[in-house]
Every structure is written in C-alpha cells, then in structure tokens.
Phi, psi and omega in degrees: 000121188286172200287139181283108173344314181275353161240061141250318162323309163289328197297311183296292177306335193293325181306307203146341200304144148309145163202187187211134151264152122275136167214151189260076176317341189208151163206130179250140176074196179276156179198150204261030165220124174281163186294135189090023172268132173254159182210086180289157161213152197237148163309350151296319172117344154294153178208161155233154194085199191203144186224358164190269197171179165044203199269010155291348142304312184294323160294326195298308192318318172296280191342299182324303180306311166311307194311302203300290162333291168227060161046358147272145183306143180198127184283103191273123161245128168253125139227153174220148180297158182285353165282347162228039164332277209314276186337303167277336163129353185266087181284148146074045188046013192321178171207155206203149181245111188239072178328075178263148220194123169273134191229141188230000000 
C-alpha cells in the first residue's frame, strides 16, 4: 500500500526538505481526482501523489517550486474544452481548483 501523501509531507520537512502540498479543493464536472486529493513536491522537483494527471500535473508541480520559493500560497484552476481534455489529463472536459501551500 503506497505512502499517504501527507506522511510523506511529514517525512520530508523532518529531513529538512522545502516541500509544498498540492491539495484539490474544488471540481467541476469529470476530474480525474476527487477533492481531497494531495500532491507533495520538495524543492528539488521530487513528488508523491496525485491531484489530476497530464499536464495539469506538470504545472501544478512548476507552480510548487514558486510556492516553495517565496512562501506564498496559491490557488490554480485547470479547465479544458472536450476537444482537448484527453491531451491535458482532463477527460470529459472537467475543471479542478488546486490549493498550494508551502509547509513546514
């Protein structure tokens, strides 16, 4: 059974790590995560979890590295039209709200 994000979260800061949650506050529509999905990332650009897929990961993950950097918070929205879901990680056009917070 893999690692619960947030005690990985604890695991990471006990090192020492910069680290950030992602956590997905809102969803509209399909969203390939339910709300109350996590996502660590450490200042390196490591990560666990998960808050969608494609390439709404890949930003959130970029995004992180700002957070981490200068400790403000920051709220994210991914939507996408249904003709380009699939392409971005979003099936059946959803939109998802994504809450990153640097943690210490």
């Amino acid at each position: 059974m893999p690692l619960d994000p947030l005690d990985i979260a604890e695991a990471w800061t006990g090192e020492g790590r910069s680290v950030a949650l992602a956590t997905v506050i809102e969803t509209w529509g399909s969203a390939p995560r339910p709300v109350g999905s996590h996502l660590v990332i450490d200042a390196e650009g490591n990560f666990e979890g998960s808050v969608s897929g494609g390439c709404v990961e890949g930003a959130v993950i970029s995004e992180a590295q700002d957070v981490i950097a200068s400790g403000e918070a920051k709220l994210l929205e991914f939507g996408v039209a249904d003709e380009t879901a699939w392409r971005v990680g979003l099936s059946c056009g959803g939109r998802i709200a994504v809450y990153v917070e640097r943690i210490a």
